[in-house]
N, C-alpha and C positions, 0 to 999 in steps of 0.2 A: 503596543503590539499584542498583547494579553487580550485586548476586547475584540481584535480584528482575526482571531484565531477560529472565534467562533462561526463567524460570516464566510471567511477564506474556507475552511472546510465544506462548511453547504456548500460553496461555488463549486467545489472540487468533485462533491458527492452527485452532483446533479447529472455531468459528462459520463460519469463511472456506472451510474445505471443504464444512461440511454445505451453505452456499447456494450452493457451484455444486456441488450433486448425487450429495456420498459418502453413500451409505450403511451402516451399519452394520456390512456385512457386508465393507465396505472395508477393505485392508489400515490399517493405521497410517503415518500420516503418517513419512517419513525425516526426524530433525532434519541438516541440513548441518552446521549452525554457529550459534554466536552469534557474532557479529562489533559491536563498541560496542553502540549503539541496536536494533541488527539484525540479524533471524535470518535464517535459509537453509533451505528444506524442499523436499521430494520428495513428489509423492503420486502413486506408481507405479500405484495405479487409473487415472487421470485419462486420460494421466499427463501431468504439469505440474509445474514448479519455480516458487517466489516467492524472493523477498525483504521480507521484513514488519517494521514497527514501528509502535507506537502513539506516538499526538499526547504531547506533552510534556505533565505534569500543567497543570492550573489549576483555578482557583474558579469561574469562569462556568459558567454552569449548560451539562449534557450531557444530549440523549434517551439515546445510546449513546455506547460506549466508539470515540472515530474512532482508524482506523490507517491508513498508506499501504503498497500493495506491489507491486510491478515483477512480475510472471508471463509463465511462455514454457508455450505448448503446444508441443510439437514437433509432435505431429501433426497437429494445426493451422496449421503454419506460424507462429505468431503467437510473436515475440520481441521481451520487454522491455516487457509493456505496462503501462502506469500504469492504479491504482484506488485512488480514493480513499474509503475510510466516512468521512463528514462526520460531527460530533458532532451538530448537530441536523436534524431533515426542513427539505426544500427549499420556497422558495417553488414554486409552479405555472410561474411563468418565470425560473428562477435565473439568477443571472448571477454565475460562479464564478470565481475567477481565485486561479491558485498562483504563488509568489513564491519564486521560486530563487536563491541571491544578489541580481546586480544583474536578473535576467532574469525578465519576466516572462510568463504562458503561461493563456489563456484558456481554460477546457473546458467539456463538453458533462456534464451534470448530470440527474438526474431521483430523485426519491422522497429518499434520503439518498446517492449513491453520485455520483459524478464519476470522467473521464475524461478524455483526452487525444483530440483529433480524430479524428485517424486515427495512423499509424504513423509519417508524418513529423515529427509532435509528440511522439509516446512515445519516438524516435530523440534528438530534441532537448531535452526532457527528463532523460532519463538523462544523455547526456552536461553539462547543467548539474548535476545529483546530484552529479554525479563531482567536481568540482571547486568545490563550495560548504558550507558548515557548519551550514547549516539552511535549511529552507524554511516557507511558510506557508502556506494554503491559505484564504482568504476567502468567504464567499457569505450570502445570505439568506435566513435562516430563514422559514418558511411564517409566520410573526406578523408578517414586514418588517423582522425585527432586522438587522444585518451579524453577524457575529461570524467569529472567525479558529481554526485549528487550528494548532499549530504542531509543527514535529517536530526533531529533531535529526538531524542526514544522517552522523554516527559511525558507520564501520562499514558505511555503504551500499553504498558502491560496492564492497568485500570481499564483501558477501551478495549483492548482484546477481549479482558474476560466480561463485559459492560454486553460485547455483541454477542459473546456466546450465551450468554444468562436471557437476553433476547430473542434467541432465536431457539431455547429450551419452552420458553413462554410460548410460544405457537401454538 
């Protein structure tokens, strides 16, 4: 499992730029790192640093492959923000809630994809990352199901700060 983590990630990294806007003729993504569960990239088009890892396997059925990942635009100003690909589409009024340790944090959802409020959530967020060994992410699917993602937080807080130190480098 340990050498397929690092291949699985690429796979994951590769969809994640094309929807927010690389094109083709985009350099190649920088790998940072794999760090446990979690990798580290650069993509000096953007330019933007993550930390990305996909949901822990299971049998419950999946539209798509969900991953979580922490992104900083510099040029943007925006550091550390949480996004979630949920594994299946959202109901019309989801109501999503991720489970960090003992801590837990309500976000803003739409189509398959969640979020953290605003920045005083992705601030408190992270820092629960930092300090817990898994999280989970809940909500319901557009049929009414609940269903849960879950991830492993190995190596997170290493690849957070892997892509921030990445994207200080620019």
């Amino acid at each position: 499992m340990r050498l397929f983590v690092p291949l699985a990630l690429l796979l994951i990294a590769a969809p994640l730029a094309a929807r927010d806007g690389a094109t083709r003729d985009s350099p190649t993504r920088d790998s940072l790192g794999v760090f446990g569960q979690w990798g580290a990239f650069r993509d000096p088009a953007t330019p933007r640093c993550y930390a990305i890892a996909e949901a822990q396997p299971t049998t419950n059925r999946r539209d798509v492959q969900p991953f979580a990942s922490i992104g900083s635009w510099p040029a943007r100003g925006i550091r550390n923000q949480l996004n979630l690909r949920l594994s299946r589409r959202l109901a019309a009024t989801p109501r999503v809630r991720l489970a960090v340790g003992g801590e837990r944090f309500d976000l803003i959802a739409g189509g398959g994809d969640a979020w953290a409020p605003d920045a005083r959530a992705d601030a408190a967020i992270v820092a629960a990352l930092r300090a817990a060994s898994s999280m989970s992410v809940s909500a319901t699917d557009a049929a009414g199901n609940r269903f849960t993602d879950r991830y492993s937080l190995d190596g997170a807080a290493t690849a957070i700060d892997a892509a921030a130190v990445g994207c200080a480098r620019r």
